[in-house]
Structures are given as structure tokens and as C-alpha cells.
N, C-alpha and C positions, 0 to 999 in steps of 0.2 A: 087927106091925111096919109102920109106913109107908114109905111108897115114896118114894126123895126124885127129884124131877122135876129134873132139866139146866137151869137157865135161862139163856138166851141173853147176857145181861146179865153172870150167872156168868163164864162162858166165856171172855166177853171180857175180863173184869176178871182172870180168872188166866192170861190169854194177856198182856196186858200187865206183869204182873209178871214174868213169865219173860223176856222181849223187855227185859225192865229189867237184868236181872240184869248184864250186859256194863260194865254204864254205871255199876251201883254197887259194881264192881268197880273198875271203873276210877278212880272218886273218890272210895275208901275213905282213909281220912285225911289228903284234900285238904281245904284248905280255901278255903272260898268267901267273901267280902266282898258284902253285901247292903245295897243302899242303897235304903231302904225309903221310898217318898212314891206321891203322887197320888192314883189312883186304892185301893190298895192299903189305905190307911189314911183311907178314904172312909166307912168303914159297919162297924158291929160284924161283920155277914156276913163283907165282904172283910178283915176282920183276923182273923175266925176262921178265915180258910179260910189266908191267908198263914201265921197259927202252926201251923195244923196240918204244913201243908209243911214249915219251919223242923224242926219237931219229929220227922217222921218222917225228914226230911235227918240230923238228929243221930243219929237210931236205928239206921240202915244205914251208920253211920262217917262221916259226914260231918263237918266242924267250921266252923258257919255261925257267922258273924260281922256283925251288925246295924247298920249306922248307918240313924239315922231322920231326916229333917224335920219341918216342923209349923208352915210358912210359913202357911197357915191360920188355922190356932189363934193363934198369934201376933197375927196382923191381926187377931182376933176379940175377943181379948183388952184391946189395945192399945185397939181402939174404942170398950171395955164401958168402959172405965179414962180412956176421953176424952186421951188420953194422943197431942197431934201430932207428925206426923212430917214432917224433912224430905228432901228426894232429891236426891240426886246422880247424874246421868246415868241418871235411870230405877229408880237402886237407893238405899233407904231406909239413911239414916242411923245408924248405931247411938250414941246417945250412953249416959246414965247410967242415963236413966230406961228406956230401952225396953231395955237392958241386964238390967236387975230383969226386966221381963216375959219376955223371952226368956229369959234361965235358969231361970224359973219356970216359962214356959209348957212345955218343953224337957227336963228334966233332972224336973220334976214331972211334969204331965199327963200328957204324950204320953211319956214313957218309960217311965214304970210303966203305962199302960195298955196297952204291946206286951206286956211283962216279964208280967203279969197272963194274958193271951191267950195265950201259951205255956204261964204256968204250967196255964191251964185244960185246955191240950189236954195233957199229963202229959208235958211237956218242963219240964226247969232253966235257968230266965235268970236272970242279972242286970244290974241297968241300971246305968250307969257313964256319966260324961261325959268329954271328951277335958280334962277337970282333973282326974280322978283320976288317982293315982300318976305323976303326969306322963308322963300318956299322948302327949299332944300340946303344943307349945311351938310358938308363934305369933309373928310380929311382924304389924304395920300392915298391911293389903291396900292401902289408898288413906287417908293420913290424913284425905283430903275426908270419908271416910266412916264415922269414927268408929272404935268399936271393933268394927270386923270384919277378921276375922285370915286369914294364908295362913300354914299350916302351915310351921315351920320342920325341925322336929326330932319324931320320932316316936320313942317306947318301948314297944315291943310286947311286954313281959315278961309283963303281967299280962293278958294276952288268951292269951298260950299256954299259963301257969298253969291258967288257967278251960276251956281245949282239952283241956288235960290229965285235970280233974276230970269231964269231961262237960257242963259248962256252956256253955250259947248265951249271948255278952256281946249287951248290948242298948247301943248308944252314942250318945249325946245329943251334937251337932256342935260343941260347944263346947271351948276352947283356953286356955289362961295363958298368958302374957307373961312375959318375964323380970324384966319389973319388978314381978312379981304380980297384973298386971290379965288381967279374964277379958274372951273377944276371941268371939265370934261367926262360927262357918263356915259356912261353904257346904256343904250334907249333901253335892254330891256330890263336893267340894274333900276332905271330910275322907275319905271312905270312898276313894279313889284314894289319900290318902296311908297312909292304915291298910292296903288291900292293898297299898301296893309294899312298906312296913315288913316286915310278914307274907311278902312274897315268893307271895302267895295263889297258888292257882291259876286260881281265876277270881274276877271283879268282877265283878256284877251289879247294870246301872243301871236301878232298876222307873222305867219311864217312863207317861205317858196317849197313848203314839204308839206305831203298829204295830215301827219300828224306823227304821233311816237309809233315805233313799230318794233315789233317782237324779232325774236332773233331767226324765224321765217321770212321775215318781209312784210307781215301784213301786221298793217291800220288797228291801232286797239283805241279805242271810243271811250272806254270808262278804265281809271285806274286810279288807285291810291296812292300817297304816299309814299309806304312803304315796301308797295313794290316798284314805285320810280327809284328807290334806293336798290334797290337788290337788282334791277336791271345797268345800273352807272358803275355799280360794284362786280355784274358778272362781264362788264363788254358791251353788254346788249346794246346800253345808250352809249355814244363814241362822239367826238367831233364836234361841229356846230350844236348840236341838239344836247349838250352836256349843261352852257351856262343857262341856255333854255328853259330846262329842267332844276336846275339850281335856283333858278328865280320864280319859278312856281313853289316850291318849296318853302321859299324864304316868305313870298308872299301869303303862301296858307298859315303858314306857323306868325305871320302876322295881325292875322284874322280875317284873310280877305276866302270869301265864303269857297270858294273854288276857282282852278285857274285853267284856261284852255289854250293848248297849244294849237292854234289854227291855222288853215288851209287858204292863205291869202290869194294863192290865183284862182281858187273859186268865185264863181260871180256870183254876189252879195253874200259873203262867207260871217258877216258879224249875224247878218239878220235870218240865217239857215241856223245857226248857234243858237241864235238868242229865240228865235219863235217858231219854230218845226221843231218836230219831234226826234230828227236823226240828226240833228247838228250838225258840224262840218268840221271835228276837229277829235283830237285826242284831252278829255276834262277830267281833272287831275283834282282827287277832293280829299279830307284828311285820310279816311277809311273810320 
């Protein structure tokens, strides 16, 4: 008989599972809204390592729910296809044609290659854009800017269907019109209105920045509301991290229980969040 030796590495790994246990207790069929870009969906690595999380969230009760980006790919696309763009105040146009690439690039590549990634790590997805089953119903964001849509109306039937079965939905940012036309969102526009819909309990914005930061530079872990207003209104927040914040906002005051703006090139940054005690992000709650 051989003798099995303790290793330290061991030890650790089954001390951290039990130090979990509270946490996935706690967000046993809760469900979480993940808005998935950056860094995260950077490298087949960082997408195997995000589905595996996704995958083993769904296996301890959890019910994660995916909206992706793929502003990337898009530009990549758009460039191969020689296909020009115009901009309005810094943000690109959507007309007809880049409309085609965008749904293609979108609702094709990049959402079956998440759907794919999970399926590999032995979790069930499937990809879906906010046009099926009239998931999402959009009007005009700015008609300067073509057809890119602000969620009017949300139907979160067939996402709590897919809750039901065991299935992770994988959701491509996309929206119809009531006059039929398909309308371009903003991944983290759409994923704040899918969690208020859902009533989630938490939103998770994967970000390429540690999290919101004070006007020193350093990482603030817990904040309100009402002072993510007072920091947008003194300067503090500037930049990318503006609609970031706007969409957490929108998302609380829609009743989705709390929203985290997270630390996406952290390795395994949902599941540091959702089952340790110091999380990986700046989580934003009414106050």
C-alpha cells in the first residue's frame, strides 16, 4: 500500500473550499448577471478559465446569466471588409452596413465561441441575442448615431425558462425596434437592463481596471449610491468608468440587489466576488 503524502497546496485548496461554503450557501439560486469583455475574452486561456467559473457557479446553484461585447472583433472585422465609419462625439455610427457586421460579428463569432467554452468545460449554454423572443425592445439612443438602441422594454421569460432547465443563457447585446429594426447596445447598457428585469442579485461589470478609485488612486471595495453621485459630479469618476457607473445606478434603482464593478484580469475574478470574503471589485449597493 502506498503512503499518500499531505501536500501543502492540498490543504490549501480544501481549506478554501470549506471557507466557501457560507458564500455558496448564501447565493444558492441567486442569480447573477455577467457582463463579460476586455481582458476576459482576450485569450482562449482567459475564456477557458472564465467558463470554467461560469460552469462550476451553475454547479453549486447558482444561475449566471452572460451578456458579452466584442467591440474588438467588430473593429477587426469592419477593417478586413474595408467597410468606413463615421463618429459622432467620439462614438461610431451604426448605420446598415456596419449593422450586418455587428450582428454577425456578435450573435456569430463571439457568441458561440463563449457558448463553445462552456460547453467544453461540461456546463450547458446557449447563445440567444436580446432579438430573440423579444427579449429586449429598444428605441433610438441618439438618432445622430444610427442604429444604436437604449433598452426600452425587457422580457425576461426565456431566461428564467433556461434557469429553470440548468442552462447558462449566453446574450449577444443586441435589440428590435418596434418597427422591426435591429438596434445595437451597449453590452454594459444591455446587461443592467437584463439584471433589473431579473431583479438579479448581483451584476457583474468584468472591467481591465482594479475597480472605482478615489481621487488618491486607490481601490474603494464598498460604496453607495450616493456617493458614486458625488464622485461623477466632483471629477472623481471621469472617462470609461463614467457609463460604467451609470449602469450600476440604473441597474440598482431597478432592483437588481447590488452591482460590482470588477477586476476582470484577475484570475477567477467572478468567483473571488461571489465566494471569499474580499472580493475582487468595487460593489456598489443602494446605501
Amino acid at each position: 500500500m502506498r503512503k499518500q503524502d499531505m501536500n501543502r497546496d492540498w490543504i490549501a485548496t480544501a481549506k478554501t473550499l470549506s471557507q466557501a461554503l457560507p458564500y455558496m450557501q448564501r447565493y444558492a439560486d441567486a442569480t447573477v448577471v455577467i457582463k463579460l469583455g476586455g481582458h476576459a475574452m482576450g485569450s482562449d486561456e482567459a475564456m477557458d478559465e472564465f467558463a470554467r467559473d461560469v460552469t462550476l457557479m451553475r454547479q453549486v446553484g447558482v444561475n449566471p446569466v452572460i451578456v458579452h461585447g466584442g467591440g474588438p472583433m467588430i473593429n477587426a472585422m469592419l477593417k478586413r471588409l474595408n467597410i468606413q465609419s463615421e463618429f459622432v462625439d467620439g462614438q461610431r455610427v451604426t448605420d446598415e452596413a456596419t449593422m450586418e457586421v455587428v450582428e454577425m460579428v456578435l450573435s456569430g463569432l463571439v457568441n458561440a465561441r463563449i457558448v463553445q467554452a462552456i460547453s467544453e468545460q461540461g456546463g450547458r449554454a446557449v447563445g440567444l441575442s436580446g432579438k430573440d423572443s423579444g427579449l429586449i425592445v429598444c428605441e433610438h439612443e441618439d438618432p445622430r448615431l444610427g442604429l444604436v438602441g437604449r433598452p426600452t422594454r425587457v422580457n425576461p421569460r426565456i431566461l428564467r425558462d433556461m434557469a429553470d432547465k440548468g442552462i447558462i443563457p449566453v446574450i449577444a447585446p443586441l435589440g428590435m425596434g418596434d418597427g422591426g429594426e435591429t438596434f445595437n447596445i451597449n453590452g454594459d447598457t444591455a446587461a443592467g437592463a437584463i439584471a433589473a428585469a431579473l431583479k438579479a442579485d448581483r451584476l457583474l461589470l468584468l472591467t481591465d481596471v482594479a475597480g472605482v478609485k478615489n481621487a488618491e488612486g486607490e481601490v474603494l471595495t464598498e460604496l453607495t449610491a450616493a456617493q458614486i453621485r458625488e464622485m461623477v459630479a466632483d471629477g472623481t469618476i471621469a472617462g470609461g468608468m463614467i457609463p460604467k457607473t451609470v449602469t450600476a445606478l440604473d441597474a440598482l434603482e431597478g432592483g437588481v440587489r447590488a452591482a460590482v464593478i470588477l477586476d476582470g484580469r484577475a484570475p477567477n475574478a467572478c468567483l473571488l466576488e461571489l465566494f471569499t470574503e474580499h472580493g475582487a471589485g468595487s460593489i456598489i449597493r443602494q446605501g
